[in-house]
ZASE-694668 format. One record per residue (C-alpha): z, y, x negated; residue number from 1; residue in one letter. Coordinates in steps of 0.001 Angstrom, whole numbers. Layout:
<pts>
+---------+---------+---------+-----+------+
!      c3 !      c2 !      c1 !  nr ! rest !
+---------+---------+---------+-----+------+
!       Z !       Y !       X ! NUM !    a !
...
+---------+---------+---------+-----+------+
</pts>
This chain:
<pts>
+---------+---------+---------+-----+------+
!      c3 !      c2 !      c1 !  nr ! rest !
+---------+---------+---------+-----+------+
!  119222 !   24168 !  -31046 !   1 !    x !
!  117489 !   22917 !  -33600 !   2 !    x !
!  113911 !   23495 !  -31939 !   3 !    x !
!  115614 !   27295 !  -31807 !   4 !    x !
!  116114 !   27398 !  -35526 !   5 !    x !
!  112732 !   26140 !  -36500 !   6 !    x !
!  111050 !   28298 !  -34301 !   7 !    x !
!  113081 !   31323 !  -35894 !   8 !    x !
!  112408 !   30424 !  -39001 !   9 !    x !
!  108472 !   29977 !  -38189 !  10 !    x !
!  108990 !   33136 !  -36836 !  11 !    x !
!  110662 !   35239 !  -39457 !  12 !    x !
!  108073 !   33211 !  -42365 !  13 !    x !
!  105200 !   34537 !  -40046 !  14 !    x !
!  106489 !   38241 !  -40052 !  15 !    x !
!  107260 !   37760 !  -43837 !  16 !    x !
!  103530 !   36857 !  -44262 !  17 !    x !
!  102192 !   39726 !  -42080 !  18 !    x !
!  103821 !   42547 !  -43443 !  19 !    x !
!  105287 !   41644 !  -47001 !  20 !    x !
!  101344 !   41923 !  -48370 !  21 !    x !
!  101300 !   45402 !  -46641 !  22 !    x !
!  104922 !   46546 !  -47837 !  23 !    x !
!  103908 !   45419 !  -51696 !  24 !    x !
!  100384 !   47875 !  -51057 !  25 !    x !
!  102081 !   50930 !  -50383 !  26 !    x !
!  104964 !   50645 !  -53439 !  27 !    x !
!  101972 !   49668 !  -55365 !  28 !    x !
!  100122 !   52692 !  -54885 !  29 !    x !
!  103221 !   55143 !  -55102 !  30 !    x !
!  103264 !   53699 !  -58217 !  31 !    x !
!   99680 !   54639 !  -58949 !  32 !    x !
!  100088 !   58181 !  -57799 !  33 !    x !
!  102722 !   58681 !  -59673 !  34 !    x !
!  100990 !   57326 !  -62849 !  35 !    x !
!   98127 !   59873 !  -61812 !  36 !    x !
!  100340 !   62903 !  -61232 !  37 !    x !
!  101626 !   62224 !  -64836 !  38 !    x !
!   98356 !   61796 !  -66617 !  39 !    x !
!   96903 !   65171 !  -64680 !  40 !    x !
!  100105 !   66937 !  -65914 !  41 !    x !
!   99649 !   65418 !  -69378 !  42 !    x !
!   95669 !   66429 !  -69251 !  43 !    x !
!   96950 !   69786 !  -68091 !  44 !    x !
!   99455 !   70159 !  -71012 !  45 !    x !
!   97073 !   68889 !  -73613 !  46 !    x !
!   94391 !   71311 !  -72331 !  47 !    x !
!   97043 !   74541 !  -72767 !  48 !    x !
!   97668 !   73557 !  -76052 !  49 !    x !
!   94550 !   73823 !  -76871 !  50 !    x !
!   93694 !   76572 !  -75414 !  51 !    x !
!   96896 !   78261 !  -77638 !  52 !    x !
!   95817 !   76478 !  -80617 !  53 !    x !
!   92056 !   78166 !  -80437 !  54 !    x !
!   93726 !   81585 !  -79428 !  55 !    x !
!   95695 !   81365 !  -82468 !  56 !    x !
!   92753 !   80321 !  -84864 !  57 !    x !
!   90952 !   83477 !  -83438 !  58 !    x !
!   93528 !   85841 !  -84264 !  59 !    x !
!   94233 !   83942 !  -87944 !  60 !    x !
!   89651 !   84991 !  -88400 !  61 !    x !
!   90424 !   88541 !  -86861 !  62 !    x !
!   93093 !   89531 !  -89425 !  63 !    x !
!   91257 !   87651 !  -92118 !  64 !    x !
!   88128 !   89741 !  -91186 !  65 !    x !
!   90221 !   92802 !  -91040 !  66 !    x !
!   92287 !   92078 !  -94511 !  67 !    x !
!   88761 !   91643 !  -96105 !  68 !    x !
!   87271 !   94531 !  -94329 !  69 !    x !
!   90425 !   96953 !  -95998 !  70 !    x !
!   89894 !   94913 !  -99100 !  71 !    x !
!   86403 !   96088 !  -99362 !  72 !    x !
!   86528 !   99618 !  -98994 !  73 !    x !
!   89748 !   99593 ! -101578 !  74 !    x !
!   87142 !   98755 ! -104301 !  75 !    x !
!   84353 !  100840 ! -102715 !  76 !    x !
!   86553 !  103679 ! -103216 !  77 !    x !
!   88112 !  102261 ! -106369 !  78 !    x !
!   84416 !  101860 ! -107932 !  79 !    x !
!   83427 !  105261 ! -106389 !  80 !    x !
!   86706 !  107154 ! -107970 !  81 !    x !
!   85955 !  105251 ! -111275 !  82 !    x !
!   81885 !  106486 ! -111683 !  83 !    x !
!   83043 !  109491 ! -110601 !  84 !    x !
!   85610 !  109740 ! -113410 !  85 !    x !
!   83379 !  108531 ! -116374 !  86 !    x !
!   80703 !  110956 ! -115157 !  87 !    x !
!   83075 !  113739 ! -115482 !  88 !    x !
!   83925 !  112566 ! -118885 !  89 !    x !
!   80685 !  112092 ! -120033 !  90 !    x !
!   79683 !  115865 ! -118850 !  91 !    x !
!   83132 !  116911 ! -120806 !  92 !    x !
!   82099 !  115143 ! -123600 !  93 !    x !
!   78621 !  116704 ! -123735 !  94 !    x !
!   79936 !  119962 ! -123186 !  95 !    x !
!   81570 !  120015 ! -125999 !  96 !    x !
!   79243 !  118856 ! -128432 !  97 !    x !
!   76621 !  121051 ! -127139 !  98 !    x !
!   78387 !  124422 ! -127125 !  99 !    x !
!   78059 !  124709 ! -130805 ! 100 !    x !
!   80129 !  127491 ! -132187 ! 101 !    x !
!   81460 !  128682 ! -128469 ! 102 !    x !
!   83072 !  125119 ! -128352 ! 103 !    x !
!   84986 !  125601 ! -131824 ! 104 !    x !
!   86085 !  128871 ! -130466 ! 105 !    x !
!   87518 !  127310 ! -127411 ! 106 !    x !
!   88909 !  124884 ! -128987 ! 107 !    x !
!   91046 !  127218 ! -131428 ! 108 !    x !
!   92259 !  128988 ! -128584 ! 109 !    x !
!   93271 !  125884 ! -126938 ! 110 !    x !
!   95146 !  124764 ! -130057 ! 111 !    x !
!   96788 !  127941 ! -130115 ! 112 !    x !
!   98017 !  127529 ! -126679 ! 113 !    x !
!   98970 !  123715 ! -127013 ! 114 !    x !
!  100969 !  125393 ! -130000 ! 115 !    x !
!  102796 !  127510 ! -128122 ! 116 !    x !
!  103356 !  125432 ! -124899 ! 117 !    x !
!  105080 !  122577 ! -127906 ! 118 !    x !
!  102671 !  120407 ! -128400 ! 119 !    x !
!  101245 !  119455 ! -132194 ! 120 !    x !
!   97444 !  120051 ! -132321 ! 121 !    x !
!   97771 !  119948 ! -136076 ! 122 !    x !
!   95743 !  122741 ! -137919 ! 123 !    x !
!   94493 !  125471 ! -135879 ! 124 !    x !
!   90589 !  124829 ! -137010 ! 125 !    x !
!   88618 !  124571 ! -133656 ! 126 !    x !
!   87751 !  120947 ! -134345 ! 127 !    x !
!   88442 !  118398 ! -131911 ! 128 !    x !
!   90266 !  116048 ! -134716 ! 129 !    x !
!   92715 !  112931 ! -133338 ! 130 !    x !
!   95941 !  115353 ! -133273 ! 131 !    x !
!   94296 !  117971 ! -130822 ! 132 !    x !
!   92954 !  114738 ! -128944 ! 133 !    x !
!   96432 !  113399 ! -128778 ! 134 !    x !
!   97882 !  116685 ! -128015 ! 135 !    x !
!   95056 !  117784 ! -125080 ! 136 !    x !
!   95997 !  114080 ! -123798 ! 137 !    x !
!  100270 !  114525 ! -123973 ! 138 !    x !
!   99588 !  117960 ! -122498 ! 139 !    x !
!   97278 !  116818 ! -119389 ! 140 !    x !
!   99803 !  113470 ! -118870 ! 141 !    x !
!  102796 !  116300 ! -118674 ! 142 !    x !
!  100768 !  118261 ! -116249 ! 143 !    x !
!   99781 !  115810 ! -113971 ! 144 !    x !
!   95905 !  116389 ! -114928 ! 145 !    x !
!   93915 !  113477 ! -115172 ! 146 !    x !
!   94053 !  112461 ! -119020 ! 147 !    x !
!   90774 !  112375 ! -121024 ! 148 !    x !
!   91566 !  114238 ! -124059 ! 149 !    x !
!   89132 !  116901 ! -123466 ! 150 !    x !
!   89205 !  120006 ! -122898 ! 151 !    x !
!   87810 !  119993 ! -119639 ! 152 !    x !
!   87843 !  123015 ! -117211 ! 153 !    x !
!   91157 !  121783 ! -115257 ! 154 !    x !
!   92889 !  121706 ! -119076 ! 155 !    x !
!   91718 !  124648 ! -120127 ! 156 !    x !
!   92095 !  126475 ! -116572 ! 157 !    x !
!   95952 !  125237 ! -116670 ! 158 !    x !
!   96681 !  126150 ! -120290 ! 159 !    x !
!   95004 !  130025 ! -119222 ! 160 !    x !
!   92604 !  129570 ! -121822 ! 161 !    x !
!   89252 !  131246 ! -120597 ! 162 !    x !
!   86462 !  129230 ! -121668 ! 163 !    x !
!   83223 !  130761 ! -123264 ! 164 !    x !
!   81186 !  128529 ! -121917 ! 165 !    x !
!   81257 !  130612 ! -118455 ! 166 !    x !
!   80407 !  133684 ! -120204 ! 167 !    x !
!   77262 !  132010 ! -121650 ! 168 !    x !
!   75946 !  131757 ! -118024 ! 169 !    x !
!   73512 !  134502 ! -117455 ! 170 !    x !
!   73611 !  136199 ! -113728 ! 171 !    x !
!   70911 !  135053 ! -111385 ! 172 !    x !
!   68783 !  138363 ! -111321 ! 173 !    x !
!   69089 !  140618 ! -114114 ! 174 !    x !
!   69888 !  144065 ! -113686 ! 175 !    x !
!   67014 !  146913 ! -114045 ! 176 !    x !
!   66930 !  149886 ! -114189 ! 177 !    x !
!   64549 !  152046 ! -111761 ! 178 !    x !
!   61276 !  153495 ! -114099 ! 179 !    x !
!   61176 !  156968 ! -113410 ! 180 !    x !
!   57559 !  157916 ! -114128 ! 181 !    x !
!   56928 !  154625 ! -111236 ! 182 !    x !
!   59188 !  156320 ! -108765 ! 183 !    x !
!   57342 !  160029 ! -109200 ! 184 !    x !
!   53809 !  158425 ! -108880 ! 185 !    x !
+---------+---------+---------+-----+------+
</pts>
């Protein structure tokens, strides 16, 4: 019996031998595998992040572009509405001094109707003194006219004051009258 038991045991060392290196192999490379699988889903998690990430940054330039784009034209059309207003001034404030004696009779007859619309104008003169300035500028703030403290033609227009300065306009042809002694010839 004893020749039995060493000859099992021989046996079951030899089988031990034999497969146990080919047994370790294959829980060795599940192992691996599985290390693999993980670091592809990690690469693959990584790689949509990114992708998000650079998606995001794209949109953040768009509405920056856009935001600066809207910015722009604001002061475009800010800088436009401004020349736009001094130029209007400027041919207000011309007007006036170059109308002479029309321009003192305009300007009585808009202190007379600043007078009687409530405003103070001071003396009714037909000089454009600080009180009629004041006054033109109260009236066109109550009246929702842009405020330059001239009479301009939307003041004077909107406090029914006709201005003289259309009348000095002369027609574009002049009207003749038909010669008689060309007409019989």
């Amino acid at each position: 019996m004893h020749k039995f038991a060493i000859i099992g045991s021989t046996l079951a060392l030899a089988v031990t031998w034999s497969f146990g290196p080919a047994l370790a192999q294959t829980t060795t490379t599940d192992k691996m595998e599985k290390k693999a699988e993980r670091a592809a889903d990690k690469a693959e998690r990584a790689a949509d992040k990114a992708e998000r990430s650079a998606e995001k940054a794209a949109d953040k330039v768009e509405d920056k572009a856009d935001a600066t784009k809207d910015t722009m034209k604001d002061k475009a059309v800010r800088a436009k509405d401004k020349v736009k207003d001094k130029f209007t001034h400027a041919k207000d404030k011309m007007r006036s001094k170059t109308d002479g004696r029309m321009s003192m009779n305009d300007t009585r007859a808009a202190q007379e109707a600043l007078k009687t619309q409530g405003m103070d104008p001071g003396p009714i003169d037909g000089r454009m003194g600080p009180r009629t300035r004041a006054a033109v500028s109260d009236y066109q703030r109550k009246n929702d006219l842009p405020v330059t403290g001239m009479l301009d033609d939307a003041t004077m227009s909107k406090l029914n004051v006709r201005s003289s300065r259309t009348s000095d306009v002369p027609a574009a042809s002049p009207t003749t009258q038909p010669d008689p002694k060309k007409q019989t010839q």
